[in-house]
N, C-alpha and C positions, 0 to 999 in steps of 0.2 A: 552694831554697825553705826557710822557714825554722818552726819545729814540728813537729807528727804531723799527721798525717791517716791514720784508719782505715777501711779498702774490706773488707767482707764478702760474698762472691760465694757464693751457694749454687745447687743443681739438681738434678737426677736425671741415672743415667748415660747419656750419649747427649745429652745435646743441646749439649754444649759448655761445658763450666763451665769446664774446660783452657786453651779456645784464649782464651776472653771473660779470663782472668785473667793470659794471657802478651800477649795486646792490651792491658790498661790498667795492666800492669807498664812495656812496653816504650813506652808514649805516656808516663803520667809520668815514664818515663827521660830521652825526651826534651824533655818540658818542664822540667826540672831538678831534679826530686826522686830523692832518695836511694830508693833501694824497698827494701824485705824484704816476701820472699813465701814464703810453703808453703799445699801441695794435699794435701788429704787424699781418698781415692777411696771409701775403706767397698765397701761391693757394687755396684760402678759399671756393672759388665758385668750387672747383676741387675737395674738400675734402683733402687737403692737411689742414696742422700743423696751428693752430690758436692759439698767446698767449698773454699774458696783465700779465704788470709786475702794482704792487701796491707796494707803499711804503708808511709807516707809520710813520710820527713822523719828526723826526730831520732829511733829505736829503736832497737833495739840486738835486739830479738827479732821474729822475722817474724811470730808467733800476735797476730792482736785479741786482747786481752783479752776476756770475757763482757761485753755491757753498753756496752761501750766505740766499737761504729761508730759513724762519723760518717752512712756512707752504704752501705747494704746494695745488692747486686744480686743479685736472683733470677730462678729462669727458668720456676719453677714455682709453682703457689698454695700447697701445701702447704709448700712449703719456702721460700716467703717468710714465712708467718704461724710458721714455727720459728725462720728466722732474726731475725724482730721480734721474739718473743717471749725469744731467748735472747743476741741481738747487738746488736742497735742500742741506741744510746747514748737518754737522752732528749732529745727534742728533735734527735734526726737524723732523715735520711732514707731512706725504702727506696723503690727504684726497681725493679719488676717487671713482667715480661713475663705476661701475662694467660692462661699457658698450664695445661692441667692434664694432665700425663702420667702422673699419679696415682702418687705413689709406693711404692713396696712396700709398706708398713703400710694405705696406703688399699686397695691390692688385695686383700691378703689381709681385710682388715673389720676390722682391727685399731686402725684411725682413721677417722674419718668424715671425707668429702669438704669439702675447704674452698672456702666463696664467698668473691668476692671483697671481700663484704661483712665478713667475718672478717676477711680481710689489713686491710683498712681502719682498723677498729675496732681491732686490735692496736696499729697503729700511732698512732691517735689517742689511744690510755692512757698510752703512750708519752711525747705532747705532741712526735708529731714527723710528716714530711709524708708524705704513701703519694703516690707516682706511678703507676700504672697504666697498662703499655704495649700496647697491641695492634694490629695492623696485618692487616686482610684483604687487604691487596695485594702479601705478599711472593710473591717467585719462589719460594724456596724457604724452607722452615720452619728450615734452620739458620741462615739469617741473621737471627731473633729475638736472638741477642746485637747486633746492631749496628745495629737498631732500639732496642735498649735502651741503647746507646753514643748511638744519635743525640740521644734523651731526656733523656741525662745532660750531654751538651752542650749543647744548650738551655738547660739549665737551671743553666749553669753550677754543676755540683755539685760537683767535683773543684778547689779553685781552681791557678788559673794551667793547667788543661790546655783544651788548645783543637782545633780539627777538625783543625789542620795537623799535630801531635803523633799523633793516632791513625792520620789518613794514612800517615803515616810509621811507624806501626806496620806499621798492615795492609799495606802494603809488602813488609813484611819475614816477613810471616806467611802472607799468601795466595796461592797461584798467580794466573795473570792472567785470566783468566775472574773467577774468584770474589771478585778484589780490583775489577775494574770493576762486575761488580753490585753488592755487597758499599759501592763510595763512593759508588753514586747514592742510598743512603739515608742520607747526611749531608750 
């Protein structure tokens, strides 16, 4: 593949910010992009800010730049409306997961609780698209990242990555239980 493409994955500790950013490491692998990746964990074990910058194509450094996503993944409201406000590019996209595990600073009262009307609105100043994912039908609440993976393929957000590519991830990623629930959501 030929250019950058910038992936900014944010979350709180515990819900998978890890596995969602070595899943669309290892599908844009093998759809044909070059990747650089780094995870940053801050107080992950505390429920504090989890995130993993992915870079596609032509970099030489694995950090986004500020400003510079193409396409945000979060898995929290709070930390989508951080990551649009301090990542995405204008005119890009943030695709998140409708959940609220209410990060450290919202516990403690030290940030007020974000709606999802907030993530929206961030995103629309922006001049760029909010996706909104939720599903009340999962089996289980960690596969929020691969409802949020299914979302992103839809939506053809990543170009040139496709279902066959993350299959071939989650392959390599899940045990066999959790890789067959895990593809009936794509």
């Amino acid at each position: 593949m030929k250019g950058t493409f910038n992936i900014f994955m944010a979350g709180v500790g515990g819900q998978g910010i890890g596995l969602l950013a070595e899943l669309m490491a290892r599908a844009a692998d093998y759809a044909g992009w070059k990747v650089r990746a780094c995870d940053t964990h801050g107080l992950a074990q505390r429920g504090g800010m989890v995130t993993s910058h992915l870079r596609l194509g032509d970099s030489n450094s694995p950090l986004v730049p500020d400003g510079r996503a193409d396409l945000v993944l979060a898995l929290e409201r709070t930390e989508a409306l951080r990551a649009a406000a301090l990542m995405l590019r204008d005119g890009g996209t943030l695709a998140w997961y409708d959940a609220t595990w209410q990060a450290l600073d919202v516990r403690t009262g030290s940030t007020p609780a974000v709606t999802a009307a907030d993530v929206e609105a961030a995103v629309a100043a922006r001049g760029g698209t909010a996706i909104r994912v939720h599903r009340d039908d999962l089996a289980d609440p960690r596969m929020q990242n691969t409802a949020l993976v299914a979302v992103v393929l839809a939506r053809a957000a990543v170009p040139g990555l496709d279902a066959s590519h993350v299959k071939k991830a989650m392959a390599d990623l899940l045990p066999e239980a959790a890789l067959k629930a895990n593809l009936s959501l794509l």
